[in-house]
LUMDOFI-827053 format. One line per field, with one value per residue (C-alpha): residue in one letter; x, y, z. Coordinates in Angstrom, 2 decimals, decimal comma. Each point is the difference from the previous one (the first is absolute). Layout:
N
aa [A|...]
xx [X|...]
yy [Y|...]
zz [Z|...]
***
This chain:
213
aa [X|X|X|X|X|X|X|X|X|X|X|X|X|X|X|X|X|X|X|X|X|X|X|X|X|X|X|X|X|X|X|X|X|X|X|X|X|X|X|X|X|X|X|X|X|X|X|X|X|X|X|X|X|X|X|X|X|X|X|X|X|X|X|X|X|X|X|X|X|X|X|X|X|X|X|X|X|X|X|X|X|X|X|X|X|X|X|X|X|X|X|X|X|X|X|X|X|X|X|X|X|X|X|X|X|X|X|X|X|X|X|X|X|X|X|X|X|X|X|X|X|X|X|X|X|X|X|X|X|X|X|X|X|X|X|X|X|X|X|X|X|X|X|X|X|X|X|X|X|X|X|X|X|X|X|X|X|X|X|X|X|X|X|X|X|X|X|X|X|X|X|X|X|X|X|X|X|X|X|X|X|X|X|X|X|X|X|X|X|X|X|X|X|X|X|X|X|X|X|X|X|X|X|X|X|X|X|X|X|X|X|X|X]
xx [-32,47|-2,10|0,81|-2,98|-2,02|1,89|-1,42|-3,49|-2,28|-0,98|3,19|1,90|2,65|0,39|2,22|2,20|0,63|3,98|-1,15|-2,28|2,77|1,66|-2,25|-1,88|2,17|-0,54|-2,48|0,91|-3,04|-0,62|-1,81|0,96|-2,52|1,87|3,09|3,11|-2,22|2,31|-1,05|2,38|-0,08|-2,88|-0,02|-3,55|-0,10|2,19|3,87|1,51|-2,49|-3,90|-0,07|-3,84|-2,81|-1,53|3,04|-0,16|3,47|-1,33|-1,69|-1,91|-1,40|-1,96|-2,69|-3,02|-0,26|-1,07|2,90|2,24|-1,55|0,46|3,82|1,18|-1,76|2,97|2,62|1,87|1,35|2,50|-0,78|2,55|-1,77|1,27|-0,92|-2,59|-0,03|-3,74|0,41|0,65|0,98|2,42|1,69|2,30|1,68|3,10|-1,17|-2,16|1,00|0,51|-2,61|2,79|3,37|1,03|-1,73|1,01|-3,04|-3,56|-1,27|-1,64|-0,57|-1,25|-1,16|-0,61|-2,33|1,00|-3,27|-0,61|0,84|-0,94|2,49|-1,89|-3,56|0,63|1,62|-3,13|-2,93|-2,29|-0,40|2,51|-1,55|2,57|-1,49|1,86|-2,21|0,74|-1,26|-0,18|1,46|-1,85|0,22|-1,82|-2,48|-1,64|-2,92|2,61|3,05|3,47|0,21|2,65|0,79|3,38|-0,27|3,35|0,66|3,32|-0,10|0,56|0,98|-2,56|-2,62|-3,40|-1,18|-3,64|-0,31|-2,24|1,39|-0,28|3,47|0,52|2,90|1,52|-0,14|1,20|3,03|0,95|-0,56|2,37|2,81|-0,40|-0,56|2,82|-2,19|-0,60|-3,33|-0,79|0,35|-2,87|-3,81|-2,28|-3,87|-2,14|-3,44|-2,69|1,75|-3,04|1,58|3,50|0,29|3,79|0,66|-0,15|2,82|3,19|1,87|-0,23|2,85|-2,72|-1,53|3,66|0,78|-2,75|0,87|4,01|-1,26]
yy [25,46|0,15|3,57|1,23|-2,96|0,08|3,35|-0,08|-0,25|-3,09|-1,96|-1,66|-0,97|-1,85|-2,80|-0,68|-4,23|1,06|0,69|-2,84|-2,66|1,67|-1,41|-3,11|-2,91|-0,19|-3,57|-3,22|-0,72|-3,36|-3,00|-3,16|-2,32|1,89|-1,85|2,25|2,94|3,22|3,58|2,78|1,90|1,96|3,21|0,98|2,69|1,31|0,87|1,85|-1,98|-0,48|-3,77|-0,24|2,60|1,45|-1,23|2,52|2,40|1,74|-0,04|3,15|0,08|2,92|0,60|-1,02|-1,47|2,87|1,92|-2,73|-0,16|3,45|-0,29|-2,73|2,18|1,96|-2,97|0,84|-3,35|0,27|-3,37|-1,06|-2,57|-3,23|-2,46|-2,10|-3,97|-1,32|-2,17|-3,65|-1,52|2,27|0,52|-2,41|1,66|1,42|3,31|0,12|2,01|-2,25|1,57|-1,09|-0,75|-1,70|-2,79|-0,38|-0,18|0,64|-3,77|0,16|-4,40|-2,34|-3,23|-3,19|-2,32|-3,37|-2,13|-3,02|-0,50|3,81|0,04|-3,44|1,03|3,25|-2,00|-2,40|2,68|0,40|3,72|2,02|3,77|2,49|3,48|3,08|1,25|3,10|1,60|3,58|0,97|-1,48|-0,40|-1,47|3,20|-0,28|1,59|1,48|1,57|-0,43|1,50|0,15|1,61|-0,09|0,78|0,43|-0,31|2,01|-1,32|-3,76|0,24|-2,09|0,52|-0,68|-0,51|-0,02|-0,74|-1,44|-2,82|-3,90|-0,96|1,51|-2,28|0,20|3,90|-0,56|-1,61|2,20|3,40|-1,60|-0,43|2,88|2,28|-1,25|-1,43|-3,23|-1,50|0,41|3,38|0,10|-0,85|-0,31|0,62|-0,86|0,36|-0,54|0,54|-1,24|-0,88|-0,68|-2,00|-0,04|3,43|-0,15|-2,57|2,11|2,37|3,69|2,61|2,86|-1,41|-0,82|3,05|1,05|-1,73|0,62|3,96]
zz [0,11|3,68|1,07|-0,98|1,42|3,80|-0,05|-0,60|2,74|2,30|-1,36|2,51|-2,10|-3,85|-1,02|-2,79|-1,00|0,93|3,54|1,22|-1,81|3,75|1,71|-2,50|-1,43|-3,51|-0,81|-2,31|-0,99|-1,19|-0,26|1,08|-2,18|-3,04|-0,32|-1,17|0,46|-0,30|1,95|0,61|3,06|0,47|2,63|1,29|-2,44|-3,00|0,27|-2,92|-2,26|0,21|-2,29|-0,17|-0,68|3,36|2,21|3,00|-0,44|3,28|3,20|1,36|4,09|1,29|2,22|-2,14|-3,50|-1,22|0,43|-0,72|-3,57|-0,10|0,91|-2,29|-3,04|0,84|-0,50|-3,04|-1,72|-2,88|-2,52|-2,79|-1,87|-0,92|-2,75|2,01|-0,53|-0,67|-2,11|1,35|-3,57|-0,71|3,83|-0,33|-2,99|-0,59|-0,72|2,82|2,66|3,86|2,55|2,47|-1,40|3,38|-0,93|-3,66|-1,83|0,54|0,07|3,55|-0,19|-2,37|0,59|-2,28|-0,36|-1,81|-0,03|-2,38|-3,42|-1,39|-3,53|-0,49|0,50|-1,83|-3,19|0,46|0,41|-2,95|1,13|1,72|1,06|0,56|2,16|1,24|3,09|1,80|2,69|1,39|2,80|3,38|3,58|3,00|1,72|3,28|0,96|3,61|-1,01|1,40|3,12|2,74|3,52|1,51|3,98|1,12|3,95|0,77|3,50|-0,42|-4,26|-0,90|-3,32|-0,09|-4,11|-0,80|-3,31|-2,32|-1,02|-0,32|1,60|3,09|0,98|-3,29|0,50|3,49|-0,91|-3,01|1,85|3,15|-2,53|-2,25|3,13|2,01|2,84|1,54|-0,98|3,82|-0,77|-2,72|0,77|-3,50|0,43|-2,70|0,50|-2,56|-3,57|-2,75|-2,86|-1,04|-3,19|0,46|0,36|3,56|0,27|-0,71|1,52|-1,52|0,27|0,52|3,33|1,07|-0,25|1,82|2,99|-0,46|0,52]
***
C-alpha cells in the first residue's frame, strides 16, 4: 500500500515491481561456463512474490534522501510466509516445496567430475577420512558499495549509466535489451570502482531499476 508514501513530502513519485515490468524486461540470468544452468525470469524487483530476503518490493524518489527514507517508512507491505528452502540436501526432495515450479525442480546445475581410478584408490587406501564441513553464510564485501546513476536525455533517448561496476560493456549490452534501446543508445562510465571480488560483475535488479525510473 503507497498512498500514504505518494503523499509525504519531497516524494516525486514511488514504484511498485508491477509498474517498472512496463517499462523493464524481466532478466534470464545465467551463466554460460555452467552447463544446463536453469534461472527463471527475474523482474528488477518483486512481482506478487519477494523469493529472497531483502529483495526490493518497492522503489521510493523524492527530493532528498532524507525524505525519501521518511516516505517508504510509510510503505505498508502485506507478507504471507512460505516454507523457505535452505537446505541444499534436502531441495531436491519430494516434499520440498519448488522455489519456481516453471522449471520443475530446484536443481539450479550440477556438474561432474570423473578423474582417474577413484572406487579403486578408495578400495585400496589404508585410511579413508570421511568430513561434513559447513559453512555460514558468506559473500564477497568491498570496501565502495554498489552505486548507480541513470541520466536520461529525453531529447535524443539515449542513457548515460555510471555505475560502479567491473563490466561496463556487459552492463551496456544488458541494459540496451532489457530497456528496449539500441546499445548506441546507452553510454556506461565507470570510473575508479576499488574492489570487486565478483560482486561487481553482475547485473542487479535494484540499480536497473534505478535507471528504468
Amino acid at each position: 500500500h503507497t498512498e500514504e508514501a505518494r503523499k509525504a513530502a519531497g516524494v516525486l513519485a514511488v514504484y511498485t515491481g508491477e509498474q517498472l515490468m512496463r517499462t523493464v524486461k524481466p532478466m534470464h540470468a545465467t551463466l554460460v561456463h555452467f552447463k544446463g544452468m536453469k534461472a527463471a525470469m527475474q523482474p528488477c524487483m518483486a512481482v506478487d512474490r519477494a523469493l529472497w530476503q531483502g529483495e526490493p518490493v518497492v522503489a521510493v524518489v523524492a527530493e532528498s534522501i532524507h525524505q525519501a527514507i521518511d516516505a517508504a517508512q510509510l510503505v505498508e507491505v502485506s507478507y504471507e510466509p512460505q516454507t523457505a528452502v535452505t537446505d541444499m540436501e534436502t531441495a531436491l526432495d519430494p516434499a520440498t516445496p519448488v522455489i519456481h515450479p516453471e522449471l520443475g525442480d530446484n536443481l539450479c546445475f550440477s556438474r561432474e567430475i570423473d578423474e582417474g581410478e577413484f572406487e579403486e584408490s578408495v578400495k585400496s587406501s589404508a585410511l579413508l577420512v570421511e568430513r561434513v564441513f559447513r559453512f555460514p553464510r558468506h559473500t564477497g564485501v568491498c570496501l565502495e558499495g554498489r552505486s548507480v546513476i541513470g541520466d536520461y536525455s529525453r531529447a535524443d533517448n539515449k542513457l548515460t549509466v555510471y555505475i560502479s561496476h567491473q563490466a561496463p560493456n556487459m552492463v551496456q549490452d544488458c541494459y540496451a535489451r532489457l530497456l528496449g534501446l539500441k546499445e548506441s543508445q546507452v553510454r556506461v562510465v565507470c570510473k575508479d570502482i576499488g574492489g570487486s571480488y565478483g560482486i561487481k560483475t553482475h547485473v542487479y535488479g535494484d540499480e536497473l531499476a534505478t535507471c528504468a525510473i
